[in-house]
C-alpha positions in Angstrom: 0.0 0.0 0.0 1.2 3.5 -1.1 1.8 6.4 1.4 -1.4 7.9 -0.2 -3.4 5.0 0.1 -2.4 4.5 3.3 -3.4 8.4 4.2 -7.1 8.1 2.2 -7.6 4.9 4.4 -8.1 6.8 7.3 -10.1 9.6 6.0 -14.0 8.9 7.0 -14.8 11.6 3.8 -13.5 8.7 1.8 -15.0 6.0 3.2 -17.9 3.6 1.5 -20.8 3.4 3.7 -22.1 -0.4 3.1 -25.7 0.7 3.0 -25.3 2.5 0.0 -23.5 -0.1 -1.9 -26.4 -1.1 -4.2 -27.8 2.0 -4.4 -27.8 1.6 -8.5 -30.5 -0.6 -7.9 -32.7 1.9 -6.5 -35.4 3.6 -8.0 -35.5 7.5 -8.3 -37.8 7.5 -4.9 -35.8 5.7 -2.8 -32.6 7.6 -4.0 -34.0 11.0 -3.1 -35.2 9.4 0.0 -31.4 8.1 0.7 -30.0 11.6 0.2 -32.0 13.4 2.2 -31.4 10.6 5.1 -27.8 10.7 4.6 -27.9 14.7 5.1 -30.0 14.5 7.9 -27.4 14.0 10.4 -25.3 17.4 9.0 -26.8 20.1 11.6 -25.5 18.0 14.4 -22.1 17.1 13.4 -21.8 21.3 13.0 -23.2 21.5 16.3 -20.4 19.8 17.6 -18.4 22.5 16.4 -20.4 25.1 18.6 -17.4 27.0 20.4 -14.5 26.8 17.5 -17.8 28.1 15.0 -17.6 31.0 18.1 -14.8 31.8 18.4 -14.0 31.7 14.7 -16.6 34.5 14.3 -15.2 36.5 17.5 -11.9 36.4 15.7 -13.2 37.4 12.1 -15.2 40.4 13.7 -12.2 42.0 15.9 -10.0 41.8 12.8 -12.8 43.3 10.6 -13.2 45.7 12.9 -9.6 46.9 12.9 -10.1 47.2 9.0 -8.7 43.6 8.3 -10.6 41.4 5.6 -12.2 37.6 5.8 -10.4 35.6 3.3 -11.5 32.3 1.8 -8.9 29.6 0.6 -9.5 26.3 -0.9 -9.6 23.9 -3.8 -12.1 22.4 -5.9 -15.4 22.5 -4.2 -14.5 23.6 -1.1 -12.4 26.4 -2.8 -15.5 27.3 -4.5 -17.7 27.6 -1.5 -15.3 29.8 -0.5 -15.7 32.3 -3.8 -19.7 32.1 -3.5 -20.1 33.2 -0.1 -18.0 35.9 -0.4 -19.5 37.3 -3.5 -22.4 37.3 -2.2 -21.8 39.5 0.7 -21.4 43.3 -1.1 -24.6 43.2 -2.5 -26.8 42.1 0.8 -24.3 44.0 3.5 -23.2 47.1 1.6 -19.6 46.1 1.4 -16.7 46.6 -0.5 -16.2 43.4 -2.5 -12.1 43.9 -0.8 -13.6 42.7 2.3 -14.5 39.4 2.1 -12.4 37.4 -0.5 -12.3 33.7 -2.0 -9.7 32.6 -3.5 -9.5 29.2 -5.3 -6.2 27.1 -6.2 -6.0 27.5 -9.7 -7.5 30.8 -10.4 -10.9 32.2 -11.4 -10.9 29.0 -14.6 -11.5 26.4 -11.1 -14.0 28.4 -10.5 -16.3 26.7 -13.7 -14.2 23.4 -14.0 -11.8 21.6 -12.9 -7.8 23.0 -13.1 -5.4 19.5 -12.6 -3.1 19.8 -9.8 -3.8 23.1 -8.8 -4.8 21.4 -5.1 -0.9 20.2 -5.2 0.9 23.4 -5.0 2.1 24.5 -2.0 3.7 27.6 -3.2 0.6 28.8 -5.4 -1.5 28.7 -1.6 1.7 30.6 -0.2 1.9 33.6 -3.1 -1.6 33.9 -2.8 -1.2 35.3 0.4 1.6 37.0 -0.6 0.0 38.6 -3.2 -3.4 39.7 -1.0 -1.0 41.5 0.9 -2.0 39.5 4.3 -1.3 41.1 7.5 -2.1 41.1 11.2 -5.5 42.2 10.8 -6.8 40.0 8.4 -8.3 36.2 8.8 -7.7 33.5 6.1 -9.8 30.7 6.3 -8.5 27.3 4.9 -11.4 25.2 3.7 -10.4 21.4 2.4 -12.6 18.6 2.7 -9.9 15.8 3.3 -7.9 18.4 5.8 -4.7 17.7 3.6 -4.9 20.1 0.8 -1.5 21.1 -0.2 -2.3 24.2 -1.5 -4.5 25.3 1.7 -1.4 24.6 3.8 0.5 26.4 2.3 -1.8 29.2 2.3 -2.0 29.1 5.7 1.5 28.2 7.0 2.4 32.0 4.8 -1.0 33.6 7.0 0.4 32.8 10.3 4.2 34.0 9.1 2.5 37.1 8.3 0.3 37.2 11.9 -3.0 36.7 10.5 -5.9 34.6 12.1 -6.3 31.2 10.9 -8.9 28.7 10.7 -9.1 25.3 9.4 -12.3 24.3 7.9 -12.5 20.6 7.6 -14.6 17.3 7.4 -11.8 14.9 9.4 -10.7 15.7 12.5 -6.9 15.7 13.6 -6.5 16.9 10.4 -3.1 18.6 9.1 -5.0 21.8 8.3 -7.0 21.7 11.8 -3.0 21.4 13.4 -1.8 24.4 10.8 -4.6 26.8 12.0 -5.4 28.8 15.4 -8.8 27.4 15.3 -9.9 24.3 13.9 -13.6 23.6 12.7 -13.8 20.0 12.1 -17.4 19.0 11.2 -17.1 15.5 11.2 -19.6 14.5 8.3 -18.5 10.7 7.7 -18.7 9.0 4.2 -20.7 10.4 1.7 -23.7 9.3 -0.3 -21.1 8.4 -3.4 -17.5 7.5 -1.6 -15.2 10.2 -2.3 -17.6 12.7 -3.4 -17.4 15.6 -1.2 -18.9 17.8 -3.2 -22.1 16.5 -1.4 -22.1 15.8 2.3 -18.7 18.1 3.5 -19.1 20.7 0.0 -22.9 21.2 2.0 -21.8 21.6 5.6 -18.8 23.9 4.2 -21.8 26.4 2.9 -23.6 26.0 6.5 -20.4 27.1 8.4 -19.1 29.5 6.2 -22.9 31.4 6.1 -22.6 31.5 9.7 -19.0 33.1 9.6 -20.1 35.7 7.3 -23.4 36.2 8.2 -22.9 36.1 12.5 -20.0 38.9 11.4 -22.1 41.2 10.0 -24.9 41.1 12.2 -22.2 41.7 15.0 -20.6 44.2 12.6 -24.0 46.3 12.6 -24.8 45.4 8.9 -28.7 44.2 10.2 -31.4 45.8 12.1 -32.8 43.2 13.9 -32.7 40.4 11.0 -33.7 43.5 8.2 -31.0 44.3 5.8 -30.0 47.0 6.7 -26.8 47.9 5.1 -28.7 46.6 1.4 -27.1 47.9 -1.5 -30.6 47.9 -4.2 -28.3 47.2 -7.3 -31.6 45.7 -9.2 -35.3 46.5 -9.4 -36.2 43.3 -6.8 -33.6 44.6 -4.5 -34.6 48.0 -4.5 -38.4 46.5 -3.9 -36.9 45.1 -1.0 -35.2 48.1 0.5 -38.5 49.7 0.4 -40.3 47.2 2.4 -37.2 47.1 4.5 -37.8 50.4 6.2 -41.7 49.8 6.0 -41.2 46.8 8.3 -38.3 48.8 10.3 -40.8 51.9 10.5 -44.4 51.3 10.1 -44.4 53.9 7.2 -46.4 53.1 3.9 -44.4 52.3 0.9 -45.0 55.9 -0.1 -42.9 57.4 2.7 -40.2 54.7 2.4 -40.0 55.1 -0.9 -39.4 59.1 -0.2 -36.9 58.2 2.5 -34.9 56.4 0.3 -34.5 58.7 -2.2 -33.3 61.4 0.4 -31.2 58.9 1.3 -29.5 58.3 -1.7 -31.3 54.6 -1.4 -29.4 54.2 1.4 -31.6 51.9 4.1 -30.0 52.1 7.3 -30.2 56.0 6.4 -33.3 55.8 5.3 -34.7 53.8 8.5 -33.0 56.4 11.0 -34.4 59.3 9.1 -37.8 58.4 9.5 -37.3 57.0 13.5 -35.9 60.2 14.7 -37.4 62.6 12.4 -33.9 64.1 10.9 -32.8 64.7 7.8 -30.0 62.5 5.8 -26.8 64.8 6.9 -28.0 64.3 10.5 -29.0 60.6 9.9 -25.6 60.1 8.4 -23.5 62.0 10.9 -25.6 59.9 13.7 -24.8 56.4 12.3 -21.4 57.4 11.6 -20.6 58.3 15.7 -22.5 54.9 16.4 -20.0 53.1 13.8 -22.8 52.3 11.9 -24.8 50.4 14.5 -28.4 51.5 13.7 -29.4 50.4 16.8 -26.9 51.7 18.7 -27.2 55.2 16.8 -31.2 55.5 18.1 -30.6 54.9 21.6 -27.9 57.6 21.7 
């Protein structure tokens, strides 16, 4: 047996269940059934990962907060997890796309199929971080299925020589990435539904944790009102539907008012949602949320 062989022995994410070994057999009903038993277990194998998840997010926000960024690393699916939830923050939380980053081994082509061997190279994970400019303030977070991926320790052995926070997002525990990072998120998700696959089983619990990074990080951050977008950037007619019914629910104003609010506001919500609450006008709204460092609720109490 090879060194590899030997290694992928012991990974449960490449393990065959035996109760899906004949699942060729099964009709279309009993296949759906199968998946959605095999994902059942999913919430509580994160659940186990309750205080690293915690203070993963603690981390991420005290960085952000010093004007850091929340970068993604990883390969193939996991790598690609990585890019979607960060492009999807901007647009619902008013960011800068600079502050939440994924980057994927083997460039923006991985991102739409597969680039061969990119997951091998150490150094590509290490310039990447050289080339993002990592620094004290910022957290990278490794994401690889296995907990071996060259090209995420690499990534993250550069991170910590340049003082950044790291965490290891895996589905194996003891892994080599879980060692290489400060905290280690190993959601333990066993074999999948086709052995090997991990696009399914560990690629969906990688999306659960990584929305809870992001997500609990802006709430904390003062992106939300409650759990209203505040901070919604209306870059299409649906959205900018939304950001009216976003300070009608925050308010109790008819759509007309919001609607007026907003374009005071320069379709700014948060702005929008203060103005009408305290009765000012969108200098005075602005100056308000900026002394409150843009915690909406923090700016009305004051």
């Amino acid at each position: 047996m090879s060194d590899l062989s030997r290694i992928l022995s012991t990974l449960t994410t490449e393990a065959a269940n035996p109760e899906w070994a004949e699942i060729d057999t099964w009709p279309t009903p009993r296949l759906v059934e199968g998946m959605i038993a095999a994902d059942a277990g999913l919430y509580e194998a994160i659940a186990a990962c309750t205080d690293a998840i915690t203070a993963a997010i603690d981390g991420i926000v005290a960085r952000l907060g010093r004007g850091g960024r929340l970068i993604y690393i990883g390969a193939g699916t996991a790598g690609r997890m990585g890019v979607l939830d960060a492009s999807e923050i901007p647009p619902t939380y008013g960011t800068d796309p600079s502050l939440v980053v994924g980057v994927i081994a083997g460039g923006e082509e991985a991102v739409r199929r597969a680039v061969e061997n990119a997951e091998d190279d150490v150094a590509a994970g290490a310039l990447a971080m050289v080339e993002l400019g990592v620094g004290e303030a910022d957290t990278v977070v490794g994401i690889a299925s296995s907990g071996r991926t060259p090209y995420v320790l690499g990534a993250l052995e550069e991170a910590g020589r340049r003082g950044a926070l790291r965490v290891g997002l895996t589905n194996n525990a003891g892994s080599p990435v879980g060692a290489a990072a400060d905290i280690a998120i190993e959601v333990v998700v066993g074999p999948e539904f086709i052995a090997g696959s991990t696009r399914l089983r560990s690629g969906t619990s990688q999306k659960l944790v990584l929305n809870m990074l992001s997500t609990c990080a802006m709430v904390r951050l003062g992106k939300t009102y409650g759990n209203l977008m505040a901070d919604l950037r209306a870059t299409n007619e649906k959205l900018r539907v939304r950001s009216v019914r976003t300070v009608v629910a925050a308010t109790g104003v008819t759509e007309v008012e919001a609607a007026a609010a907003l374009e005071s506001s320069g379709g700014a919500v948060k702005t929008a949602i203060f103005m009408v609450v305290a009765g000012v006008d969108a200098p005075h709204a602005r100056a308000r949320l900026d002394a409150a460092g843009g915690h909406l609720r923090e700016a009305l109490l004051t």
